[in-house]
LUMLUMRO-487542 format. One record per residue (C-alpha): x, y, z. Coordinates in steps of 0.001 Angstrom, whole numbers, padded with zeros to 6 digits, always signed. Each point is the difference from the previous one (the first is absolute). Layout:
N
XYZ...
END
This chain:
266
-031963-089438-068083-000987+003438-000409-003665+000657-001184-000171+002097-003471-000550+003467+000101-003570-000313-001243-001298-002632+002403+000716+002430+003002-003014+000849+002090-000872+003662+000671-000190+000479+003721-002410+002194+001257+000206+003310+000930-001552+003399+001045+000175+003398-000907-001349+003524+001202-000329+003483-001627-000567+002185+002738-001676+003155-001478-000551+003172+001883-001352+003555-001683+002835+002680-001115+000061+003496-000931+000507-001770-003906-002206-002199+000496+000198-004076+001176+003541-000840+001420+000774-003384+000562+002503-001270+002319+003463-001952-001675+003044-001417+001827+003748-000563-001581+000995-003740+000946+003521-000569+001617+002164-000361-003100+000953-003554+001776-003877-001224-000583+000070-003350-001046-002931+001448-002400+000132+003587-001952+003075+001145+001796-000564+003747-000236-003455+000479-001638-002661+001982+000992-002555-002008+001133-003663-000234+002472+000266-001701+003265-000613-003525-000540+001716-003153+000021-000846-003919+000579-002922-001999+002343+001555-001057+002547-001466-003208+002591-000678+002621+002268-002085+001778-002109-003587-002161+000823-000723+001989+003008-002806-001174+002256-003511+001791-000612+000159+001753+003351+003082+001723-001584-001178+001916-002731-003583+001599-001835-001045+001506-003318-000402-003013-002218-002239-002714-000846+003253-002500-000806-002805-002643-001813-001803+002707-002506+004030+001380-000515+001224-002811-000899-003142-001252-002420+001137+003231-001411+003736-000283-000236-000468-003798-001119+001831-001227+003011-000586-001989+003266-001063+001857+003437+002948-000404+001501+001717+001216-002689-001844+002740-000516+000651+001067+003854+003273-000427-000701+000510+002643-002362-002003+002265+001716+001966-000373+003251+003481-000182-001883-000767+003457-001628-000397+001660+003294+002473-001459+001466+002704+001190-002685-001527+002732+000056+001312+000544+003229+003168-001535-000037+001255+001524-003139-001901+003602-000294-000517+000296+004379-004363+000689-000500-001807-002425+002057-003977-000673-001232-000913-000930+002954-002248+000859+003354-000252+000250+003543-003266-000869+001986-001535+002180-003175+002684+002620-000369+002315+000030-002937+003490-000317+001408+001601+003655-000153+003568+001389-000321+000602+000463+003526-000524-004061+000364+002268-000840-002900+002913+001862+001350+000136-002172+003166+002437-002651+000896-002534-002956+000122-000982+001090-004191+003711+001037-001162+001726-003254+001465-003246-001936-001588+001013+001498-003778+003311-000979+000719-000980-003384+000674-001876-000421-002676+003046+001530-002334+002415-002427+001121+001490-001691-002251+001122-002866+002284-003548-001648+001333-003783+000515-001529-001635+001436+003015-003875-000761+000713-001277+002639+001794-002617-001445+000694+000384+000454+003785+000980+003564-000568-002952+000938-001129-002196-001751+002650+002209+001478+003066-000511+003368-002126-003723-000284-000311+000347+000423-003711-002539-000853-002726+001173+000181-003483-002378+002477-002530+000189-002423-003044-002686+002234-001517+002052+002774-000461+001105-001686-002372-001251-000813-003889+001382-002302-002760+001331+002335-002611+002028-002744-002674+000998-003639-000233+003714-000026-001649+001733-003410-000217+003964+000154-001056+000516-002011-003687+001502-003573-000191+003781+000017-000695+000313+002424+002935+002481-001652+002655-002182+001569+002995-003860+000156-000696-002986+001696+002014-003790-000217-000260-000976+003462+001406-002954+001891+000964+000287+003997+000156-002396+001159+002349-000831+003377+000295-000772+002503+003410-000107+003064+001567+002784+000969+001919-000856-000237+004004-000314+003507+000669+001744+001634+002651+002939-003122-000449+003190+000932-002114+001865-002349-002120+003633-000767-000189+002554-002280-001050+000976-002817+001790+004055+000023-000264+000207-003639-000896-001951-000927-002914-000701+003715-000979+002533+002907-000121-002070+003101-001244-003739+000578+000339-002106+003194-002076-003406+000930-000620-000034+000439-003862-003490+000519-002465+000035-002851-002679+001422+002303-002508+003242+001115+001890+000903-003316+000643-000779-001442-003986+002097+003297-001027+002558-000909+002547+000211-003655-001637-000148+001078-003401+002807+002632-000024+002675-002453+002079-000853+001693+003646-001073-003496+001277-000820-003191-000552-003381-001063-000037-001189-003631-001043-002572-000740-002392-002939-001060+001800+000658+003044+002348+000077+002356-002894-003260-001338-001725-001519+000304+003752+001032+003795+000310-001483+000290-003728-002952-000989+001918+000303+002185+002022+000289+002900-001935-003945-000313-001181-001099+000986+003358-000254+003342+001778-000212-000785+003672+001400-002889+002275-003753-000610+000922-001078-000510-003545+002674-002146-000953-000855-002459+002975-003890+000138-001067+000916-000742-003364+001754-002968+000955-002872-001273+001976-002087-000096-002497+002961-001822-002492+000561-003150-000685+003638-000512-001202+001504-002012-002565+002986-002341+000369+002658+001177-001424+002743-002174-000864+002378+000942-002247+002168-001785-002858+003951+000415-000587+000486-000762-003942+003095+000726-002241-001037+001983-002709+003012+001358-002821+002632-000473+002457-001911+001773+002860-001246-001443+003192-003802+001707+000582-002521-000705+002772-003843+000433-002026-003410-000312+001385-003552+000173-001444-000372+003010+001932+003329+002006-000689+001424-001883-002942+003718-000059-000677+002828+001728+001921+003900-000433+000496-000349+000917+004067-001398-002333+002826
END
């Protein structure tokens, strides 16, 4: 028998605004999912997705963090906590092609990305056949994953009544710098570099599609001048859950929070 829609669990899940300094000021990076995405078929949206077993790397694997004091903060277990971290990076990769990672110190550069051993790891990881752990890509590659790069930024979880639910973490970092981003062809079809207020203008007048919890996110956004203040900002944030409720109100489906109150659009 099939479960009601309100009993379904939200499954966890990562996201990343990458941020990098404009001649307008912060830009952050968005991707257009495959109109065939079993989730937001055509929205503009961060990298992220879904934890994934692979996700719990061995320590050797990856720096940055203190997963205990994280996760005291995030009101999670360790493991869990490492999880997301790990998750977020890895998207990161797979969906918008920046790697937060390093090399016997170095932060991995363009020149390494472009090779054959990182390209047919992406596509690996993008397949939509068989989850890949690449965990013994990244040993043979000497990699160590920079979860510090990284900084919780929100804590959105979808409403009940939704047939598909998520418990996500944006996280917020720096681009990589000399590394350029792109789509990945599978799961994404178009990438950009847009400030917070192109993209809400874009949303608002039609141009694209843009979710709730990534619009309130790039309304965020829009408070800060520079990619490096919005990431110490968030370090020194706690954030809210945010869970949303779907109600009926004269006829009218809304979604209303606390912190937004009423609207028609998820």
């Amino acid at each position: 028998m099939m479960k009601p829609m309100e009993s379904i669990h939200p499954v966890d899940a990562s996201t990343v605004m990458v941020l990098r300094d404009g001649t307008d000021g912060v830009e952050v990076l968005m991707l257009e999912r495959h109109l065939d995405s079993d989730f937001v078929g055509g929205a503009y949206v961060f990298p992220g997705g879904k934890l994934d077993v692979g996700d719990h790397l061995e320590d050797s694997l990856w720096d940055g963090i203190d997963p205990a004091a994280e996760a005291a903060r995030m009101g999670v277990d360790a493991r869990l906590c490492l999880g997301l971290y790990v998750a977020a990076v890895r998207e990161t990769f797979e969906e918008g092609g920046l790697l937060f990672a390093r090399r016997e110190g170095k932060r991995v550069s363009a020149e390494e990305l472009a090779t054959a051993s990182f390209a047919q790891a992406r596509a690996r990881l993008n397949s939509r056949k068989t989850r890949w752990d690449w965990t013994d890509w990244l040993i043979a590659e000497r990699l160590v994953l920079d979860l510090g790069a990284l900084v919780w930024w929100s804590w959105w979880v979808t409403p009940k009544g939704v047939h598909r639910r998520f418990d996500t973490r944006f996280f917020v970092a720096v681009a990589p710098e000399g590394q350029q981003a792109g789509h990945d062809d599978v799961e994404t079809v178009h990438s950009v570099w847009t400030t917070p207020h192109r993209a809400l203008a874009a949303a608002a007048d039609g141009r694209a599609m843009v979710i709730l919890p990534t619009r309130k996110n790039l309304e965020q956004l829009c408070s800060h001048r520079t990619a490096s203040q919005a990431v110490e900002w968030a370090a020194g944030h706690t954030p809210p859950r945010i869970e949303p409720e779907i109600a009926t109100e004269a006829g009218r489906i809304i979604v209303k929070h606390e912190s937004f109150g009423a609207i028609e659009d998820m």
